[in-house]
N, CA, C and O atoms as a GROMACS GRO file, in nm:
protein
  176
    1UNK      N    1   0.084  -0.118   0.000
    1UNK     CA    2   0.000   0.000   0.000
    1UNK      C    3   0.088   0.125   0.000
    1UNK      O    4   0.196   0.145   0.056
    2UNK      N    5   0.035   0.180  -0.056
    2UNK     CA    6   0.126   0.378  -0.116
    2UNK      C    7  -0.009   0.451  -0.067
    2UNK      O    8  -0.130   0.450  -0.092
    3UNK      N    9   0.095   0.523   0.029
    3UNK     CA   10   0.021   0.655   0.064
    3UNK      C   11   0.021   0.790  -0.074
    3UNK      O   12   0.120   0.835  -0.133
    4UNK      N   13  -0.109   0.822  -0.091
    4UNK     CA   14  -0.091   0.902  -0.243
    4UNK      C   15  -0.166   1.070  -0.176
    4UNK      O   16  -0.246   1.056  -0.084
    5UNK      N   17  -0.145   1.176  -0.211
    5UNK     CA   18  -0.246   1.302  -0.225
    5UNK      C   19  -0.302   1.285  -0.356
    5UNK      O   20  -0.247   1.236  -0.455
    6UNK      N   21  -0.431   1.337  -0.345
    6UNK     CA   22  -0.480   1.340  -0.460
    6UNK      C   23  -0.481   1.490  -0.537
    6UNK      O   24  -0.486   1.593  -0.470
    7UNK      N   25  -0.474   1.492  -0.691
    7UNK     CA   26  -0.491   1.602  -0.726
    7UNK      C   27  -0.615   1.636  -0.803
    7UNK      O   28  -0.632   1.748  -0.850
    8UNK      N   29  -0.704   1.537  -0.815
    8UNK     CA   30  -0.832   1.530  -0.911
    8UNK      C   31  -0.904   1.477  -0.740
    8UNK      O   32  -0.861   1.438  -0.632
    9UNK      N   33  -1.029   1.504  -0.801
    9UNK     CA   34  -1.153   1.416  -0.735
    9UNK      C   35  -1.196   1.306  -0.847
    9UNK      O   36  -1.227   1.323  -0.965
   10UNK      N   37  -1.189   1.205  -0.782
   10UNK     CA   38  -1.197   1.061  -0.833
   10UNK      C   39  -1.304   0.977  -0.743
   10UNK      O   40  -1.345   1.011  -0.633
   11UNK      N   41  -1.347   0.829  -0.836
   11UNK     CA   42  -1.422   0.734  -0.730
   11UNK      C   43  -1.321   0.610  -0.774
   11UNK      O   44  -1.257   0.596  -0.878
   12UNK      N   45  -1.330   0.522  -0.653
   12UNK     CA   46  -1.189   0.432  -0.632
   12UNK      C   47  -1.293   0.342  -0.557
   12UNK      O   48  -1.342   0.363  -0.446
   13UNK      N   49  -1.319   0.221  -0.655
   13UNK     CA   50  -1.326   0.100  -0.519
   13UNK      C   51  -1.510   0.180  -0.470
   13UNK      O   52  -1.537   0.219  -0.357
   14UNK      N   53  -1.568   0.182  -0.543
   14UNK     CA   54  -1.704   0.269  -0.471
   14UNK      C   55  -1.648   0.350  -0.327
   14UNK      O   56  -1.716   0.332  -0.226
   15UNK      N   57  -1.565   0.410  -0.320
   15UNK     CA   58  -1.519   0.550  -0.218
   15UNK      C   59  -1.466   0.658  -0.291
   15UNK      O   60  -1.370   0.644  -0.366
   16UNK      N   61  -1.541   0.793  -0.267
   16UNK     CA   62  -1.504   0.903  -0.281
   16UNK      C   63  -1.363   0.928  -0.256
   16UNK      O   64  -1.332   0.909  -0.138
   17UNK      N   65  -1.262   0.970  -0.341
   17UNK     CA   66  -1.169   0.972  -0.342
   17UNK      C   67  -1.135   1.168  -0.320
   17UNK      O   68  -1.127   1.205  -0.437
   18UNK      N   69  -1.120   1.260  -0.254
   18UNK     CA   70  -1.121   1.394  -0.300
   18UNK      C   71  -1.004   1.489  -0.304
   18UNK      O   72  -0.917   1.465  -0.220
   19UNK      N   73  -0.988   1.569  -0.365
   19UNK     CA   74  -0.874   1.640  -0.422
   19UNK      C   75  -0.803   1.761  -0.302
   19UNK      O   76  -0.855   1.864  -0.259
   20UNK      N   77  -0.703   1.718  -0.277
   20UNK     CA   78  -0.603   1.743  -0.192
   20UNK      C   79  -0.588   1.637  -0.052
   20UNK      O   80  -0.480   1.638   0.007
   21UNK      N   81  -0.681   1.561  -0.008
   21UNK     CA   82  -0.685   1.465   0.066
   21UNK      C   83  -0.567   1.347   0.054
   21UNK      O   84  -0.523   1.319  -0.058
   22UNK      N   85  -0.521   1.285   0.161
   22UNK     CA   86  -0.419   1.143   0.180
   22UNK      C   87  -0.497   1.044   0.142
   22UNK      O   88  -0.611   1.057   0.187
   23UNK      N   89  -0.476   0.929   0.062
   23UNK     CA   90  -0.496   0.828   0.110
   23UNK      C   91  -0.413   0.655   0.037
   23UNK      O   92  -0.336   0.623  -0.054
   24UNK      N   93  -0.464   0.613   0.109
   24UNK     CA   94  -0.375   0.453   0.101
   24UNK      C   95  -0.460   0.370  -0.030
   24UNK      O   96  -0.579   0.345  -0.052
   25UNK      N   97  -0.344   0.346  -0.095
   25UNK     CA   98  -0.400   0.207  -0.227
   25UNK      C   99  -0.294   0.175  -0.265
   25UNK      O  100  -0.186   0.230  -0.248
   26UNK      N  101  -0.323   0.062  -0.332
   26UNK     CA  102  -0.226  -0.036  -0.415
   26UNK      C  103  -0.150   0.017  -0.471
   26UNK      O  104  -0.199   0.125  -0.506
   27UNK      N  105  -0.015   0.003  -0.517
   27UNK     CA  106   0.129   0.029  -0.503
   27UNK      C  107   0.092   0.035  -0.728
   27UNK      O  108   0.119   0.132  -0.798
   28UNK      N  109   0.038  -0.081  -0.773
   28UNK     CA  110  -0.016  -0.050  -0.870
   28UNK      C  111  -0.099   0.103  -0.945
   28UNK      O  112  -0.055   0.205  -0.997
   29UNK      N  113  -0.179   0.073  -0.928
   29UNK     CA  114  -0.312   0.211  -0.896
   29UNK      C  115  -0.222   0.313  -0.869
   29UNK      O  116  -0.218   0.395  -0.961
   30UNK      N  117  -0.118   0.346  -0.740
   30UNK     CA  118  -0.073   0.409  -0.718
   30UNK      C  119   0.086   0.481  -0.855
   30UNK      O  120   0.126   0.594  -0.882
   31UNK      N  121   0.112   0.397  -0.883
   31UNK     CA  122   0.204   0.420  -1.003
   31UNK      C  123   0.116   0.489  -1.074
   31UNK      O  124   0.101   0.608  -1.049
   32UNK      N  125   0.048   0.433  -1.168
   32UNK     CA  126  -0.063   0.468  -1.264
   32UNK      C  127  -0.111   0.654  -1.254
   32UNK      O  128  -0.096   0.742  -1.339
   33UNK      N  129  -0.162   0.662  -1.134
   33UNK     CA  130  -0.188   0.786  -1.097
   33UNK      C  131  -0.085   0.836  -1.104
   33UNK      O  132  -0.090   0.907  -1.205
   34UNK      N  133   0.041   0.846  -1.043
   34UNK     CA  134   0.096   0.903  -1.009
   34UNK      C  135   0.222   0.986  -1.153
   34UNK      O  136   0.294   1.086  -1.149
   35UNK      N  137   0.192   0.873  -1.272
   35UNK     CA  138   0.254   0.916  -1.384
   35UNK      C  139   0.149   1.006  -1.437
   35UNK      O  140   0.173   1.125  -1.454
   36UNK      N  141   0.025   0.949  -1.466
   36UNK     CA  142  -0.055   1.017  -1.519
   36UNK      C  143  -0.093   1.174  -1.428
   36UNK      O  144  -0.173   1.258  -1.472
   37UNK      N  145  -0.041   1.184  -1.339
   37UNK     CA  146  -0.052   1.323  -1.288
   37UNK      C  147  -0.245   1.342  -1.185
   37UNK      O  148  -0.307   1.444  -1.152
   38UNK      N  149  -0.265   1.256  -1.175
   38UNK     CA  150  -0.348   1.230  -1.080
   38UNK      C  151  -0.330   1.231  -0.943
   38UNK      O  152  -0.432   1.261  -0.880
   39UNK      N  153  -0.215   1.204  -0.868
   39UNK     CA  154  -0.184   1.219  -0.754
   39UNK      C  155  -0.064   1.222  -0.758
   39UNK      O  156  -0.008   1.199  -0.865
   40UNK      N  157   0.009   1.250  -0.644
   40UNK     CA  158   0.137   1.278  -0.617
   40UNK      C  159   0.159   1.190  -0.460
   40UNK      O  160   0.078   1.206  -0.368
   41UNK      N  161   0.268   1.108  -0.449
   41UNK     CA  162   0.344   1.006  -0.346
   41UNK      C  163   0.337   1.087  -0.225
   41UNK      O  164   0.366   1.207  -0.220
   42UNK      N  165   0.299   1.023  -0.137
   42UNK     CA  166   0.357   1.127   0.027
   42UNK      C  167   0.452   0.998   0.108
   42UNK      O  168   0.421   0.884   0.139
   43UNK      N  169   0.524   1.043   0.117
   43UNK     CA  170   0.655   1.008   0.234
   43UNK      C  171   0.592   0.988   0.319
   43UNK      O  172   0.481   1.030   0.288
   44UNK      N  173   0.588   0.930   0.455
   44UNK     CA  174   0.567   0.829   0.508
   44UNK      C  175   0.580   0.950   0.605
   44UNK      O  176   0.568   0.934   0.726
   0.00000   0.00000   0.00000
């Protein structure tokens, strides 16, 4: 699991996902977003 910020409002998994908020998902998912500029990684 990858802690991500979000930069969009998204739905993930039927949960509101919202834009500037933390949250935890798959290390997958989490790549994906994170190239495509959807969220950005937070350090631990």
């Amino acid at each position: 699991m990858v802690k991500v910020k979000m930069n969009v409002q998204t739905a993930y998994h039927g949960e509101l996902l919202r834009a500037g908020k933390v949250y935890e998902i798959d290390e997958e998912t989490a790549k994906r977003w994170i190239v495509s500029k959807l969220a950005v990684r937070v350090e631990n």
